[in-house]
N, C-alpha and C positions, 0 to 999 in steps of 0.2 A: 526550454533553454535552446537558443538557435532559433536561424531567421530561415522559416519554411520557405522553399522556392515559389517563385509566383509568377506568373502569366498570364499579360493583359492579352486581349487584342483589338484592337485599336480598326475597326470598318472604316473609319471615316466619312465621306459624304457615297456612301458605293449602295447599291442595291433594289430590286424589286419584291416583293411580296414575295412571289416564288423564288428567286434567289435565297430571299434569307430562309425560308423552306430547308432549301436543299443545305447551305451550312449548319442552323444549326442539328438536320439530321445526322449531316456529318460528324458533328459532336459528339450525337446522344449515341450515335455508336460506335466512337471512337474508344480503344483498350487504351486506360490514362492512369497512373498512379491513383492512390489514394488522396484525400483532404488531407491527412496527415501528412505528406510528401511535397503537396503541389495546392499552390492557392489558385485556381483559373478563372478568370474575368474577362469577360466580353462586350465591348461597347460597340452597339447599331447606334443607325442616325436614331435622332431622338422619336421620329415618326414609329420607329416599330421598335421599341423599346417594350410596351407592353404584349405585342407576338412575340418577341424573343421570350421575356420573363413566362410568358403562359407553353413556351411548347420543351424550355431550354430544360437538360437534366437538372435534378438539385443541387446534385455537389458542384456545380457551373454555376457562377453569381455576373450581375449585366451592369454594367457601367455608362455613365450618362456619356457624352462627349466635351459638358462643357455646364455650367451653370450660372446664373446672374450673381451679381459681386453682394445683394442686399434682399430685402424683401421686395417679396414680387408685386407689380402694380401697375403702373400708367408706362411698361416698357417695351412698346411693340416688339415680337420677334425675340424677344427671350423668356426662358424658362428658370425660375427659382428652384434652390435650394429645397423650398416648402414643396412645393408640386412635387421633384422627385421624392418627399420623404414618403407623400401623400400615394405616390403608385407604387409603395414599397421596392425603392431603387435605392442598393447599399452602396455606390460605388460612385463618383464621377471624376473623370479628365480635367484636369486643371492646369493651363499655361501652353499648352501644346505649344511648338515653335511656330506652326498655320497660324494661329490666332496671335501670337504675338507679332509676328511678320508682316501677314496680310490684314490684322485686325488694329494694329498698335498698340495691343495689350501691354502696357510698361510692369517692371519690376513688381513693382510697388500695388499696381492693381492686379496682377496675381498672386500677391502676398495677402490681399485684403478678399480675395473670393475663397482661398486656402479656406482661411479664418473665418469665413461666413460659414461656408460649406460645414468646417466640425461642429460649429456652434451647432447648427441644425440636424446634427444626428449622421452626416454623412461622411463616408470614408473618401479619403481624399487618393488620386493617383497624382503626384507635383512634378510636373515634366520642366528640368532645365537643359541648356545643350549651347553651343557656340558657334557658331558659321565657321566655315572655309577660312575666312578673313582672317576671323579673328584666332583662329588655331594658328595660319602661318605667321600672327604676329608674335604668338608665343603667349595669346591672353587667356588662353583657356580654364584655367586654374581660377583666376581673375573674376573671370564671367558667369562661370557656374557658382561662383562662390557669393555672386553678389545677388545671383540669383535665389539660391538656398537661404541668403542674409535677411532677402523681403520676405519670405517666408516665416524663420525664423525669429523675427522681431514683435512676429504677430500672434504666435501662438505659443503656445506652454507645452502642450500634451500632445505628444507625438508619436500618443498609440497608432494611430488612423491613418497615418501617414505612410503614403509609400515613394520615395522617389526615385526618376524617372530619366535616367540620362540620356539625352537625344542628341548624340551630335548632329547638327542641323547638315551638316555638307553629308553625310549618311543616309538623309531618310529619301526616302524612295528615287535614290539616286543608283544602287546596286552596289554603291561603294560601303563597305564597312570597316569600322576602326578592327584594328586587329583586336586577339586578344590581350598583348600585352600595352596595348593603347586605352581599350577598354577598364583594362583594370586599374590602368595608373591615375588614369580619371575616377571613379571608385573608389579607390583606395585614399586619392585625395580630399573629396568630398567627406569620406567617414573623419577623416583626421580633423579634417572643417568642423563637423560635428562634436568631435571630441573638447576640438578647445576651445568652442563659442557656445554650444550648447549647454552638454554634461556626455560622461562618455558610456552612460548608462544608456541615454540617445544611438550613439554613436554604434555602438555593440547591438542593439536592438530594430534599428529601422535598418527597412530591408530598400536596399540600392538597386535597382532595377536597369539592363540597357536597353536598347532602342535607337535603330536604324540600319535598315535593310535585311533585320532577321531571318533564316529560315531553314529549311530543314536539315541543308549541308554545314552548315558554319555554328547551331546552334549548340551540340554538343563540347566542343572546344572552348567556347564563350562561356557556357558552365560551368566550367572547369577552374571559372580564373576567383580567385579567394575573396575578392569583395564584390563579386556580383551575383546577385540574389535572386535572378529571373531573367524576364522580360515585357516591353512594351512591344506588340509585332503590330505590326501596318498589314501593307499588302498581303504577306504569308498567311493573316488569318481569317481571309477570306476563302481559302484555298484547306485541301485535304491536311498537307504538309505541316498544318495547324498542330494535327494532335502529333505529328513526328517532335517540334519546338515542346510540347509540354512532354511529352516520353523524356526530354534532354534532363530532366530530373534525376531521373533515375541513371544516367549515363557519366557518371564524373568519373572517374579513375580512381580507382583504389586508394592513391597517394595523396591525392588532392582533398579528398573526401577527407583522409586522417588529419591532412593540415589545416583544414576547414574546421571541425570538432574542435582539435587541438587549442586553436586561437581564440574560439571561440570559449572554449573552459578556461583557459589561461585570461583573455579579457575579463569575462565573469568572476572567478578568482580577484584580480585587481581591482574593477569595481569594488567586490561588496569587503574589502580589508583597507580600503578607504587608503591607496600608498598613493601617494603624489608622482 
């Protein structure tokens, strides 16, 4: 009952042989909660996806960055669904704002790789988020929502599913939504879920933020009632890594009770079926 906290992190295009070396030693002896506490996930470029899985602790699971929208075949330069099932990879990135921006991955073809990706056994990370633009036009709401919609339309079963809110003006820019920014976006998205999905959905997928993460600010962001982790970039290539998954363990007293609290109380409503 309740959405375990979770923690991606997100390499991106970063690294040598011996770099990823030395992070993920940094890992393996990193002092981190338990699996019962903290779900943690690590995504290398796709080149050392199998040195991570061969050296990574086990209660640490590795995530692809990205995978083909179908079955794999005549598509230079990308990697299928099947291949990752095939090198026993549970986990991939899906929509990141990179790939949508500088790729033109549209709505709709990240709803349809969502949808390939579980059909084949894998667990999905669904990253949406809004630009600069479009927050001071006041579309925010709008935009994640259309983006959760392509998803949404395409799948049923949204055990697998983790999403991923990225405000785009945030990521590796040093700027971050506050927390009471964070959350209101969070909090909207669950509501999204509630009355277009089921709110059985909505109570159960774990909402994740993302953008400019790290080990001062991460605590606080924890704290806020419908955020359920994190997607980190930069920070988790860096020590400051396992500081963001310790942030598990760090909510405050109060927060933690009203967390539970809503969370029994939603459960409660779900299963007595009141409108």
């Amino acid at each position: 009952m309740g959405r375990k906290f979770f923690v991606g992190g997100n390499w991106k295009c970063n690294g040598t042989t011996e770099e990823v070396k030395k992070i993920v030693a940094t890992l393996n002896d990193g002092k981190v909660p338990s699996q019962d506490v903290v779900e943690v996930v690590v995504s290398p470029p796709f080149v050392f996806l199998p040195l991570v899985q061969s050296l990574l602790r086990p209660d640490f699971h590795v995530a692809a960055q990205n995978c083909w929208v179908k079955k794999g075949g005549a598509f230079t330069g990308e990697v299928s669904a099947e291949i990752l099932v095939n090198l026993g990879i549970p986990w991939v990135v899906v929509g990141h704002s990179e790939r949508r921006a500088l790729l033109g991955e549209s709505n709709e073809f990240v709803g349809d790789k969502v949808a390939y990706a579980l059909s084949q056994g894998l667990k999905v990370i669904a990253c949406v988020g809004e630009t600069l633009e479009q927050r001071e036009a006041g579309s925010t709401v709008d935009i994640v929502a259309a983006q959760t919609r392509a998803i949404a339309e395409r799948i049923s079963d949204w055990e697998n599913v983790v999403i991923a809110y990225e405000p785009v003006w945030a990521i590796g820019t040093g700027k971050v939504a506050t927390p009471s920014q964070a959350q209101e976006v969070h909090f909207e998205l669950r509501k999204w879920l509630k009355e277009n999905v089921s709110a059985e959905v909505s109570e159960s997928t774990r909402i994740i933020y993302g953008g400019s993460v790290n080990g001062a600010n991460s605590k606080e962001l924890a704290g806020q009632l419908d955020l359920d982790g994190f997607l980190v970039g930069g920070a988790s290539l860096k020590p400051e890594f396992v500081d963001i998954i310790n942030s598990a363990t760090h909510l405050h007293g109060d927060v933690l009770l009203k967390k539970l609290f809503l969370l029994k109380f939603e459960y409660f409503y779900i299963n007595n079926n009141y409108d």
